[in-house]
Backbone bond lengths (Angstrom), bond angles and torsions (degrees), N, CA, C in turn:
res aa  C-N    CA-C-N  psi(-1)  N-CA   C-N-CA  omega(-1)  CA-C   N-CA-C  phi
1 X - - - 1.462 - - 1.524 110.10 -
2 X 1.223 103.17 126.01 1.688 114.82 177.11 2.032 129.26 -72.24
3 X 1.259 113.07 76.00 0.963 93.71 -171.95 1.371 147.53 -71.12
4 X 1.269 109.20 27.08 1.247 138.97 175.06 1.895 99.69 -96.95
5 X 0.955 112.64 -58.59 1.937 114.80 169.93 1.681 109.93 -45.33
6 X 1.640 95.23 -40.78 1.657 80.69 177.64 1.157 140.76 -69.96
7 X 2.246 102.33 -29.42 1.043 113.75 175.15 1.769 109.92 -72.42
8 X 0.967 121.98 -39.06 1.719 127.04 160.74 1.242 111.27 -22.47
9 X 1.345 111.95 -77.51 1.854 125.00 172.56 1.675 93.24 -39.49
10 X 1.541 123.98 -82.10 1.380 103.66 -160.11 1.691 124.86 -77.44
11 X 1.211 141.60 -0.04 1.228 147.32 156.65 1.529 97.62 -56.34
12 X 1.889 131.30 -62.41 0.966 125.30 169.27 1.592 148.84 -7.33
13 X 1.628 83.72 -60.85 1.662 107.07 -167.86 1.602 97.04 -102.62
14 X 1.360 124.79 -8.93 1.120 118.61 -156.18 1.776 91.13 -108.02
15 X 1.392 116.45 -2.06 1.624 122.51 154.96 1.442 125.08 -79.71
16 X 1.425 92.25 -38.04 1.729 112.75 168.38 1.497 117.71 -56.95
17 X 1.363 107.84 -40.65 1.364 113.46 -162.33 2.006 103.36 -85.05
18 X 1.258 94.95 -43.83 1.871 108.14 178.62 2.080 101.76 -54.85
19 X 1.211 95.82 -14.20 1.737 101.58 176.66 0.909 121.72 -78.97
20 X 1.464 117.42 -21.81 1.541 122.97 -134.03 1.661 93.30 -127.05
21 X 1.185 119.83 107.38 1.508 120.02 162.30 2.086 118.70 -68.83
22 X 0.781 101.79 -13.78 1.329 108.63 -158.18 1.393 88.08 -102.79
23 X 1.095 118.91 -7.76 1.797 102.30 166.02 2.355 96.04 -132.05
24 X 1.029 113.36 7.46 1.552 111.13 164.99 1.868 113.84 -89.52
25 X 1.667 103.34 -51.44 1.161 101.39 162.56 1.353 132.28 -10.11
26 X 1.006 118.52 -101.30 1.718 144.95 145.68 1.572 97.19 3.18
27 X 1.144 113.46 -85.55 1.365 119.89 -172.35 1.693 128.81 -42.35
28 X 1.801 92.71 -36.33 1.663 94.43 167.74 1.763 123.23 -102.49
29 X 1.410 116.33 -18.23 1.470 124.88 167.23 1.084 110.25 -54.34
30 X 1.586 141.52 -62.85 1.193 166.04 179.43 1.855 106.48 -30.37
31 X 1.638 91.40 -81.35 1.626 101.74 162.40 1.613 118.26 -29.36
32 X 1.332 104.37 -82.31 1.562 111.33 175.73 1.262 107.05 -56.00
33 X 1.175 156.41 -8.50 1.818 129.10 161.03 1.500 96.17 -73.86
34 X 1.163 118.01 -37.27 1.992 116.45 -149.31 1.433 88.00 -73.79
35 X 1.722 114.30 -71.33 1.367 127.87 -168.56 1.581 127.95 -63.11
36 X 1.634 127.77 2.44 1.037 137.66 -164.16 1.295 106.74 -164.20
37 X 1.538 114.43 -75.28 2.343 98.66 -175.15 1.442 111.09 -63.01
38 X 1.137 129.18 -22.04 1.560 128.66 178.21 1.497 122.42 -79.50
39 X 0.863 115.32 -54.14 1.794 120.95 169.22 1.703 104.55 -67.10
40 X 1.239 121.97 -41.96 1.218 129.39 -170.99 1.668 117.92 -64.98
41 X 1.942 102.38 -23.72 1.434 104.77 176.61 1.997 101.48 -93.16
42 X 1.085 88.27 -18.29 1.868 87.24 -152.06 1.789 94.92 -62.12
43 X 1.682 95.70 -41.96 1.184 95.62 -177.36 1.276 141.09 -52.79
44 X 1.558 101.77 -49.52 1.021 142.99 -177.65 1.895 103.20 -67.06
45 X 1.037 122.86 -53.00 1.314 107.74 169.19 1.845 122.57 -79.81
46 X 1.642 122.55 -14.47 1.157 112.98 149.05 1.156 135.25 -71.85
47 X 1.077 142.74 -34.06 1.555 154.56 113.38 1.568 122.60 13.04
48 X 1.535 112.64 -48.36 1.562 124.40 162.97 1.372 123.29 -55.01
49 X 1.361 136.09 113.13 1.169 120.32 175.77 1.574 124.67 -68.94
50 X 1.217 113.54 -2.42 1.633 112.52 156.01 1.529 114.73 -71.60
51 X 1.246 113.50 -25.91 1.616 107.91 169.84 1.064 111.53 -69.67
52 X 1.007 132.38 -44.46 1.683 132.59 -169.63 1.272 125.87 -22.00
53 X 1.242 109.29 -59.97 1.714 127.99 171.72 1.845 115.28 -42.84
54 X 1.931 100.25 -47.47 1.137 109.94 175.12 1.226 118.72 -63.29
55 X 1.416 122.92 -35.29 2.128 131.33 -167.63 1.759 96.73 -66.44
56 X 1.502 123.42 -10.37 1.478 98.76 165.46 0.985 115.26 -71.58
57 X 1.115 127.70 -53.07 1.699 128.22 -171.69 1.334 109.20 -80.47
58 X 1.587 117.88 -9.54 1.754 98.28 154.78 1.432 115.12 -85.28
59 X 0.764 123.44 -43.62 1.762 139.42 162.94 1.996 95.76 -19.99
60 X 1.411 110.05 -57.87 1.439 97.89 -160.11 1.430 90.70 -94.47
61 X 1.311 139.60 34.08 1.631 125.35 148.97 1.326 107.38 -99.77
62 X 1.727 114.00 3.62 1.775 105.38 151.70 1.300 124.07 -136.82
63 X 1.699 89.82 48.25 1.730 94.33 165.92 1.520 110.46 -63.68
64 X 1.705 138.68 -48.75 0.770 159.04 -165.90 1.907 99.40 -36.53
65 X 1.473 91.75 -65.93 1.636 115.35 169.46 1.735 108.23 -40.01
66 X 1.341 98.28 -64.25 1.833 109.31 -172.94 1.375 93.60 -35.25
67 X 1.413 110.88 -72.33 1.163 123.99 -145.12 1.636 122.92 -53.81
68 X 1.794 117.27 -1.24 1.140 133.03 -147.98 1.642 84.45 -123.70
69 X 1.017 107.00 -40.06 1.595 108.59 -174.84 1.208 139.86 -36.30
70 X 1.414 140.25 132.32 1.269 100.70 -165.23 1.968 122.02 -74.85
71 X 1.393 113.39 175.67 1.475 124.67 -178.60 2.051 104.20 -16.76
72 X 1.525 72.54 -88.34 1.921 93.70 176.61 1.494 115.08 -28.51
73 X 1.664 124.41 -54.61 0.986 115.46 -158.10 1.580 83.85 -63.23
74 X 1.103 114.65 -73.99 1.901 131.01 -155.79 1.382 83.42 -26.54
75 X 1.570 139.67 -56.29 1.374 132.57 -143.56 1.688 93.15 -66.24
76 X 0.962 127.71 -42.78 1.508 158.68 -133.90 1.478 97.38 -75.95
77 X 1.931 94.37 -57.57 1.641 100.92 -176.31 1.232 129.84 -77.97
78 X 1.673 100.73 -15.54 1.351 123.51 178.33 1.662 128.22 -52.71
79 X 1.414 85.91 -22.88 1.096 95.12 167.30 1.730 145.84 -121.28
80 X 1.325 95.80 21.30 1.441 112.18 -175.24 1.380 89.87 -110.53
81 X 1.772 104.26 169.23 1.402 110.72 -177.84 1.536 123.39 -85.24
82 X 1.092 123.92 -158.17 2.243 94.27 -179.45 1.685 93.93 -106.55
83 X 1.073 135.20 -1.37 1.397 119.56 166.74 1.985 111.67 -67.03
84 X 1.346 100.16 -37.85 1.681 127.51 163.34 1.352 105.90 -55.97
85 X 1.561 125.44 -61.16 1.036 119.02 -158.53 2.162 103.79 -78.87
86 X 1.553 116.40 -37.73 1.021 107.54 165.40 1.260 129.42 -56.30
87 X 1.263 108.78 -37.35 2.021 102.70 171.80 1.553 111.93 -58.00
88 X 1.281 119.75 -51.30 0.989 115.04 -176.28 1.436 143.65 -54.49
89 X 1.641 106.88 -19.59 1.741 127.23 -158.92 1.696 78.67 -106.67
90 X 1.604 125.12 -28.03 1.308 108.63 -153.87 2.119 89.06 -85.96
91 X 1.693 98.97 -47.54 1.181 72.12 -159.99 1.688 99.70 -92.72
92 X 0.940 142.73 26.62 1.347 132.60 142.68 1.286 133.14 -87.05
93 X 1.260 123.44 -41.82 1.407 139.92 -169.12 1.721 111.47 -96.65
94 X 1.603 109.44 -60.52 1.157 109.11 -160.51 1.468 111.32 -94.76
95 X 1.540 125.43 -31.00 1.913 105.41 157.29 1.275 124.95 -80.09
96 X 1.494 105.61 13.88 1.895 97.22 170.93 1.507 124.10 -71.35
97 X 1.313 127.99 -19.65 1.289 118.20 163.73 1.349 122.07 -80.36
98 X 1.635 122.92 -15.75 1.410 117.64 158.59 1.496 114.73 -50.67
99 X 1.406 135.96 -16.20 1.222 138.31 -167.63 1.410 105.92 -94.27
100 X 1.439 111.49 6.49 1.713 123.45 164.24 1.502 111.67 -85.65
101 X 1.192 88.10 -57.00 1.768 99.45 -174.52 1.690 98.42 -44.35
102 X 1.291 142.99 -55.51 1.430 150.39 -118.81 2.129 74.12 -97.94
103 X 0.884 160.42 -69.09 1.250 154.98 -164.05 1.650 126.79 -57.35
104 X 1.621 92.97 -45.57 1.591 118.53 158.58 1.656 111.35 -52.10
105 X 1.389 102.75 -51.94 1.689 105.85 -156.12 1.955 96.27 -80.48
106 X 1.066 85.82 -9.67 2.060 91.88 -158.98 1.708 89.91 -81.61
107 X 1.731 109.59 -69.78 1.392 133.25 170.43 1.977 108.64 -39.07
108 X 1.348 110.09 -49.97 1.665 99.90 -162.64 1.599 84.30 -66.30
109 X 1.351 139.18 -91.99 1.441 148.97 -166.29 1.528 107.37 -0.66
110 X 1.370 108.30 -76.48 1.404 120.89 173.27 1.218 110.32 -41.76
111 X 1.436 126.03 -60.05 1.241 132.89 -176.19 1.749 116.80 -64.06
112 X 0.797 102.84 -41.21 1.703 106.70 159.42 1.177 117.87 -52.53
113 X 1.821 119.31 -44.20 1.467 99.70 -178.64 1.330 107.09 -98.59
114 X 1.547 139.86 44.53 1.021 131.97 179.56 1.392 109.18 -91.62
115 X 1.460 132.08 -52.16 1.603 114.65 144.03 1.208 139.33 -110.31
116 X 0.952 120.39 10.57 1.659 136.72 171.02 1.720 93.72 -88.66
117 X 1.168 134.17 -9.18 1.678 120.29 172.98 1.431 99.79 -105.27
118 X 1.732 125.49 -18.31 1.281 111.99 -174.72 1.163 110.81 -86.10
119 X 1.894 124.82 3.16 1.756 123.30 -170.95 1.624 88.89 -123.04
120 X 1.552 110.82 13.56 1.760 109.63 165.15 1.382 82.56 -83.98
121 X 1.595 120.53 -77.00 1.225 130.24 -147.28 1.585 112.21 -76.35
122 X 1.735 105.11 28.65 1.632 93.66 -177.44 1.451 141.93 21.54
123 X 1.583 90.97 50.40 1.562 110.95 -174.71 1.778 111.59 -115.51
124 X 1.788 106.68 -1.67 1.279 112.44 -155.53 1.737 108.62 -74.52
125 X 1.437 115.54 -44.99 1.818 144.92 154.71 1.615 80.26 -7.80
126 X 1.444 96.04 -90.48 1.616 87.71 -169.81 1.653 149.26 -86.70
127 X 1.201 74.78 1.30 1.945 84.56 165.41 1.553 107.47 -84.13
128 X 1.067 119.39 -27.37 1.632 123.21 170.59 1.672 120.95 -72.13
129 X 1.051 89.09 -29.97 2.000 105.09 -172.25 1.847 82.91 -89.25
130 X 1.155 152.32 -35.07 1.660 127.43 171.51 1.681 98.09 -33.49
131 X 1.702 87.39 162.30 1.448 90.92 152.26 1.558 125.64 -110.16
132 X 0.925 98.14 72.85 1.959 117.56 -167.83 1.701 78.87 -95.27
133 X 1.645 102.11 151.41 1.593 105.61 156.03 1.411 115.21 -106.87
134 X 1.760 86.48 162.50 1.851 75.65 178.22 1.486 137.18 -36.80
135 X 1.452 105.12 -61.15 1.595 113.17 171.27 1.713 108.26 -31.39
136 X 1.524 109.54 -51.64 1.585 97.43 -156.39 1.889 107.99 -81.61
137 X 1.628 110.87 -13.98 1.506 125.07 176.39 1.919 95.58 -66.97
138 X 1.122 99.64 -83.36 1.500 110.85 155.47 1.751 120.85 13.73
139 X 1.725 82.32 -91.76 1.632 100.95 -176.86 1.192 99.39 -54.30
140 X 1.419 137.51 -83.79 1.104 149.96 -168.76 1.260 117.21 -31.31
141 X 1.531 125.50 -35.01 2.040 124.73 173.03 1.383 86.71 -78.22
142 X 1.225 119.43 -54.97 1.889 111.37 -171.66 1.400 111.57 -50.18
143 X 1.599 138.69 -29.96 1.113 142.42 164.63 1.936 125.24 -52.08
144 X 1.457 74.54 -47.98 1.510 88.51 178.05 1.430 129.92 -61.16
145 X 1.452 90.43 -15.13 2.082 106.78 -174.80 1.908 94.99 -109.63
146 X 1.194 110.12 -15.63 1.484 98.45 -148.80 1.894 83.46 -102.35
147 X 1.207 137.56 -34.10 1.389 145.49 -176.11 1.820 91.85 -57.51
148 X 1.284 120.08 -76.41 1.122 124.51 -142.07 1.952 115.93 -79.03
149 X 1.858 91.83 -15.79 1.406 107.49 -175.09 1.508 101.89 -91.87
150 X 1.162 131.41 -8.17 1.547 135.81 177.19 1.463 91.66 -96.90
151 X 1.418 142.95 -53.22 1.449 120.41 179.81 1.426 109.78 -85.31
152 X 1.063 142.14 18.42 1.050 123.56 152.20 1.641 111.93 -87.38
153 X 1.171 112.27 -23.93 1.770 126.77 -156.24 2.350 88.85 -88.11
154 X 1.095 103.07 -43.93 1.270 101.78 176.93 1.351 94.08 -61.75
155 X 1.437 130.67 -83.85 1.220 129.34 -154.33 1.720 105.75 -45.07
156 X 0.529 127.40 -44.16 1.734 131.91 174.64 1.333 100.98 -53.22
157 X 1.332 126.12 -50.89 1.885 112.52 -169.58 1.093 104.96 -68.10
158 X 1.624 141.35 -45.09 1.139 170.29 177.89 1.470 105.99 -39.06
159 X 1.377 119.66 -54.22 1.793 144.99 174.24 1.498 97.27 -45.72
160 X 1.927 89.09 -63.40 1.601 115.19 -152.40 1.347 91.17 -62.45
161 X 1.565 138.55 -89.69 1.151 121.23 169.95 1.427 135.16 -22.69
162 X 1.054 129.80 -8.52 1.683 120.10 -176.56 1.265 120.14 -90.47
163 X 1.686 94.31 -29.68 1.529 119.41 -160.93 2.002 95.77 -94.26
164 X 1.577 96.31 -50.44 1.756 83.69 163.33 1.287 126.62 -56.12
165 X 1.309 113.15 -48.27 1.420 110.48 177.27 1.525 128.24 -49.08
166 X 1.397 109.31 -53.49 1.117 135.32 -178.71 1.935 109.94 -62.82
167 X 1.095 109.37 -45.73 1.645 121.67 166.75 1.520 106.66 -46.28
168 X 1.303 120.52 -77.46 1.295 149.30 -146.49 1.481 110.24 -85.15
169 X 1.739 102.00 -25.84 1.650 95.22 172.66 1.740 137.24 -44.70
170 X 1.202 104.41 -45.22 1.661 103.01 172.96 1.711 103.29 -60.77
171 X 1.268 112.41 -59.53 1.326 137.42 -158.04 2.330 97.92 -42.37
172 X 1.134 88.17 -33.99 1.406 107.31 -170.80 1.609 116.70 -102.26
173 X 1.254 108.05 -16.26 1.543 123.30 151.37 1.987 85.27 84.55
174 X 1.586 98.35 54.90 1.897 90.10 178.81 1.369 123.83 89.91
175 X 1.527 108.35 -15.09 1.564 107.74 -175.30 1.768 119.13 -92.04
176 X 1.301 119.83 120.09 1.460 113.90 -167.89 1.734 97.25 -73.71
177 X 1.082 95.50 167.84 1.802 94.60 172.55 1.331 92.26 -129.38
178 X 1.180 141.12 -22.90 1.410 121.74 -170.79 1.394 104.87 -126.40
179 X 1.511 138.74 129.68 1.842 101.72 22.05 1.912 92.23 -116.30
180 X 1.744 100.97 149.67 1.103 86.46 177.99 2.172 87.48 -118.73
181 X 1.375 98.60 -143.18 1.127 124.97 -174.16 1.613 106.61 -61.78
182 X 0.934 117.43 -64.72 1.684 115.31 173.22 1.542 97.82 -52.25
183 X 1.136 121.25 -73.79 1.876 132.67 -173.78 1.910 88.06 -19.96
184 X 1.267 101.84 -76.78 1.609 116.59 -157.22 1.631 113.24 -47.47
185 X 0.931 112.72 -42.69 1.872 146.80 -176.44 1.738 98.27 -46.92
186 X 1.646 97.46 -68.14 1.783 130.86 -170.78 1.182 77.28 -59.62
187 X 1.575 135.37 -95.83 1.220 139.85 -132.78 1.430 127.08 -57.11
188 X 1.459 89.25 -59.57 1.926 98.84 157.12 1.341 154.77 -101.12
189 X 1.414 109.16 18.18 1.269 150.49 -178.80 1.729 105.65 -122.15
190 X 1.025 113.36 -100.33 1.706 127.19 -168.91 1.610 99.22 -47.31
191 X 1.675 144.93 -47.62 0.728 105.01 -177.62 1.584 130.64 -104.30
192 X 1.523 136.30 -10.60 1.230 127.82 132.98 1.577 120.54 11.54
193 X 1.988 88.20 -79.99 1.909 105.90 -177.52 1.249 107.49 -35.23
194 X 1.760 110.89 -56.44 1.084 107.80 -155.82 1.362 125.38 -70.58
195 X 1.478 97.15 -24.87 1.995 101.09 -175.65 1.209 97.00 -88.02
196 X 1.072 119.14 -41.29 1.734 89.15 166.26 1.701 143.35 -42.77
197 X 1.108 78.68 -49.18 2.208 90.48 161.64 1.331 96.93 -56.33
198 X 1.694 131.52 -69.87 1.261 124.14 -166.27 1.507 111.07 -44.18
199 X 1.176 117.85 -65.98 1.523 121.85 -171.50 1.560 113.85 -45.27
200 X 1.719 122.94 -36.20 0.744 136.64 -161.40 1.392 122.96 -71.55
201 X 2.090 96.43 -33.02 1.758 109.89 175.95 1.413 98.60 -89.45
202 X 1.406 110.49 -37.39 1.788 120.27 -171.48 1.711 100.21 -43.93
203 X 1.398 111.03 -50.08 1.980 114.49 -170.74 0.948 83.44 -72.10
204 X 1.656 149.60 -52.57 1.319 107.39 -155.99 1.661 110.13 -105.75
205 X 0.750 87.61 10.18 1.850 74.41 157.65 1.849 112.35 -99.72
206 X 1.323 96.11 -39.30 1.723 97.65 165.40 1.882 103.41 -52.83
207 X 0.647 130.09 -50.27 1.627 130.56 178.45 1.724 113.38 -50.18
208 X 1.467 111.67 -26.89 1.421 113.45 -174.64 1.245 106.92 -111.36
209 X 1.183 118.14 -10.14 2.035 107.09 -178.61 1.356 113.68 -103.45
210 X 1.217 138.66 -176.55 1.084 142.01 173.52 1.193 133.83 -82.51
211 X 1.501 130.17 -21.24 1.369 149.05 -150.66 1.639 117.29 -174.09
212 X 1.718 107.70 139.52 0.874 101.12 178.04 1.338 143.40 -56.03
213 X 1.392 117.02 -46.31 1.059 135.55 136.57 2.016 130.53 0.57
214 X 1.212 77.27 -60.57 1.962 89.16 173.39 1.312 105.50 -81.37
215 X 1.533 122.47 -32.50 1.709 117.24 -174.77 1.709 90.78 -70.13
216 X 1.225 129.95 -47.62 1.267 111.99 -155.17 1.801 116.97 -76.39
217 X 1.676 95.22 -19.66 1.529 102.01 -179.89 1.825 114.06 -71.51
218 X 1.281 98.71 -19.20 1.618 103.50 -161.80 1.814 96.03 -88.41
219 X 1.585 98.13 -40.92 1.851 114.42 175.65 1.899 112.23 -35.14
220 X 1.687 91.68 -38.95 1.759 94.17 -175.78 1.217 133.84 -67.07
221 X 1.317 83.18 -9.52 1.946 94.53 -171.65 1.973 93.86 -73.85
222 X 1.256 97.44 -12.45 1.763 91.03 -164.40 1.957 91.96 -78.20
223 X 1.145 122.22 -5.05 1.661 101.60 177.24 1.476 105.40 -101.26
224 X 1.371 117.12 22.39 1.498 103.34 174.89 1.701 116.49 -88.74
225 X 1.434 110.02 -15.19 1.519 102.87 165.82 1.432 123.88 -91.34
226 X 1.531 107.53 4.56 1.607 120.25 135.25 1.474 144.20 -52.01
227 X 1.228 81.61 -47.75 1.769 101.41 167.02 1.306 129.43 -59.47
228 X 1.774 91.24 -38.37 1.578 107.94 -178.40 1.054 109.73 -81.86
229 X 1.663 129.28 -0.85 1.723 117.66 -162.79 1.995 76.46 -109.63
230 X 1.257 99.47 -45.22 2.064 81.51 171.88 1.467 116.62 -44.98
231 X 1.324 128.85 -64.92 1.211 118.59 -157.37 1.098 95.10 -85.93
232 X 1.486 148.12 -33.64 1.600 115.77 158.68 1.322 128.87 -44.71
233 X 1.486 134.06 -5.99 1.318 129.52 -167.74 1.694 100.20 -107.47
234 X 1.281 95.20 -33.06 1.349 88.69 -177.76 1.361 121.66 -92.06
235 X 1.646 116.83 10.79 0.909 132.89 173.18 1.451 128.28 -105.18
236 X 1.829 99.52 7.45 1.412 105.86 -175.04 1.478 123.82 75.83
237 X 1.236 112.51 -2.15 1.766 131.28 179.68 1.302 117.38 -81.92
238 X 1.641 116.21 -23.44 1.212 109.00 179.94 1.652 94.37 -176.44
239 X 1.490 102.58 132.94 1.938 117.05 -174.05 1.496 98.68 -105.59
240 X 1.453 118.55 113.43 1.220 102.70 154.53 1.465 115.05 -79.97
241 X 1.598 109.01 100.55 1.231 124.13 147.33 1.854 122.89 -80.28
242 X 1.395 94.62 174.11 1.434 100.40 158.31 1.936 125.11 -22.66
243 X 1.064 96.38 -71.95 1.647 106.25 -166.43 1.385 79.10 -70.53
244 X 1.620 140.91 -85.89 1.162 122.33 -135.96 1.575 115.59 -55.98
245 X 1.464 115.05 -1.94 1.343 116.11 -142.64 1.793 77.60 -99.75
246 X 1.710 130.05 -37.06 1.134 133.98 -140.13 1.632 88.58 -101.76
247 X 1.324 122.22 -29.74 2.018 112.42 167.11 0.850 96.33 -83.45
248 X 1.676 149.65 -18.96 1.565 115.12 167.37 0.979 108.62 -74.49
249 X 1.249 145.12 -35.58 1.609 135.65 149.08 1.285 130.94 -10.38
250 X 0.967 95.72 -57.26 1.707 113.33 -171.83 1.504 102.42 -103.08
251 X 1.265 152.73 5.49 1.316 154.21 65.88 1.810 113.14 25.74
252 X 0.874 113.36 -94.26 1.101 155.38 -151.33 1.807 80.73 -71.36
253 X 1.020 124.95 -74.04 1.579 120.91 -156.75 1.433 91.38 -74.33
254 X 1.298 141.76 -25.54 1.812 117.35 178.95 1.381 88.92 -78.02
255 X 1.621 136.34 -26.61 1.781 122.38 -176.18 1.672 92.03 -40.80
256 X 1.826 100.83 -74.35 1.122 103.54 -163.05 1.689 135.74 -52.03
257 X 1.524 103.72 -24.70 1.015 84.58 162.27 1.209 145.86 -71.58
258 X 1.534 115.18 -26.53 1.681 149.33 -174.00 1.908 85.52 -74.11
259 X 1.024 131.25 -37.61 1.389 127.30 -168.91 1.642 113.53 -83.15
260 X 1.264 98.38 -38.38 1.796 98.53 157.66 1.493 130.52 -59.40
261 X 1.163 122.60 -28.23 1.320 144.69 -150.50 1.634 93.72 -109.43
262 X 1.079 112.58 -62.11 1.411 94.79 155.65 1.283 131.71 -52.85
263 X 1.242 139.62 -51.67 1.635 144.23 150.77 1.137 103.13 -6.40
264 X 1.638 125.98 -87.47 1.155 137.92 171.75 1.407 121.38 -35.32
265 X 1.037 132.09 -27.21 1.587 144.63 174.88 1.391 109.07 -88.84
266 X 1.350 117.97 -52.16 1.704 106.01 -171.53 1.921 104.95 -87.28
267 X 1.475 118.98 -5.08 1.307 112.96 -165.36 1.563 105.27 -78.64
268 X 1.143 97.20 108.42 1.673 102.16 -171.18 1.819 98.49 -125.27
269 X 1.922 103.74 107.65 1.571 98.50 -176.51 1.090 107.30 -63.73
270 X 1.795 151.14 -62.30 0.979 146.67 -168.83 1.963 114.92 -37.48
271 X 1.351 102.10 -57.83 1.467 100.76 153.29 1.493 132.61 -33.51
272 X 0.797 102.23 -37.24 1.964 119.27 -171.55 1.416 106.85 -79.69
273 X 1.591 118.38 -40.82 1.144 130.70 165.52 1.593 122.93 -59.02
274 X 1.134 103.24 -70.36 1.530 100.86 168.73 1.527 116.27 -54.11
275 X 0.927 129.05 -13.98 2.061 124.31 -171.49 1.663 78.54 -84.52
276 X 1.762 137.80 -25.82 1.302 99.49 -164.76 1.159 106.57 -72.33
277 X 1.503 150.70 -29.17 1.082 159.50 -30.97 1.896 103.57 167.27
């Protein structure tokens, strides 16, 4: 594999894509609700001493959560008040799997228009007729989603932490909450894995449909076992801790590999041609 062909492929698409609002959009709205309007309200209304009264009865829609926690933390929370104890479960525990979605949503877009935007823009004839090989056509759209969805996904934890920290400091008497051991695990571990799988089904279903549009609608179904790792957590069903955080890891990287290998197996150019058709 030529890595000079790959960088070709992604310099390419990665001009295409800086053009294209309809697939940048997405990528920066997304970020800014998770990493800034969301932490920015939670806080901001626990923080009020008219809320106060209210954080008991939010407090006990994550006993379920508490109760899974480990020893230390529980000792930890035990002793703060529940306006304290709600900041804390929300912004440690309970928006950390939104920080999945933000890699998925960044990665599928891109990855959708990697060939389903090149048989919009009747550019596909000849990006197929190079003599690039699969692997390096391949690698190179997977690059193009996987570069820009990891710095956007950093820059967001980075936000997200500054603004928690920075919020919550008095409130916490000096103590940062972000990033700790779970934070670090999720961020640079769990999501990598994960956009890689995304990008990986995203190209090839973008490779078999006709339009961008349809690659990106079919791409969404991939955040519903996102959804499910939220409301399992907040349901006390499942903690991403440490360990669980390190087999979805390793989860996640035999997906990807089994998901490449397929790529390479179902990528059939003549196929690709006729679906424009």
């Amino acid at each position: 594999m030529n890595r000079r062909n790959v960088w070709l492929v992604f310099k390419k698409d990665w001009l295409e894509i800086k053009r294209n609002p309809q697939v940048l959009l997405p990528i920066v709205i997304v970020p800014i609700i998770f990493a800034v309007v969301l932490p920015a309200i939670v806080v901001l209304i626990s923080s009020t001493p008219a809320a106060a009264g209210s954080s008991q009865n939010s407090v006990e829609g994550f006993l379920p959560l508490i109760a899974n926690l480990p020893q230390d933390i529980q000792a930890m929370l035990a002793q703060m008040e529940p306006n304290q104890v709600m900041v804390y479960i929300m912004a440690v525990y309970f928006f950390a799997p939104f920080f999945l979605i933000i890699p998925i949503m960044a990665s599928s877009v891109m990855g959708s228009d990697s060939f389903a935007g090149e048989k919009e823009r009747k550019t596909i004839e000849a990006l197929l007729a190079t003599p690039l090989t699969d692997g390096e056509l391949l690698l190179g759209k997977s690059l193009v989603s996987f570069i820009p969805a990891m710095a956007v996904t950093f820059v967001s934890f980075f936000v997200y932490g500054a603004i928690i920290d920075v919020a919550t400091y008095s409130m916490f008497n000096g103590m940062l909450l972000i990033p700790n051991a779970v934070w670090l695990i999720l961020i640079f571990g769990v999501t990598p894995a994960l956009a890689l799988c995304s990008i990986g089904l995203t190209v090839i279903i973008s490779a078999r449909v006709k339009g961008f549009k349809e690659a990106q609608q079919i791409s969404v179904v991939l955040l519903l076992p996102i959804l499910g790792l939220l409301f399992a957590q907040v349901s006390g069903l499942l903690i991403l801790g440490p360990v669980v955080l390190a087999a979805l890891i390793g989860l996640l990287v035999l997906v990807d590999i089994a998901i490449f290998y397929l790529g390479m197996k179902v990528f059939q150019r003549e196929e690709i041609l006729s679906r424009q058709s």
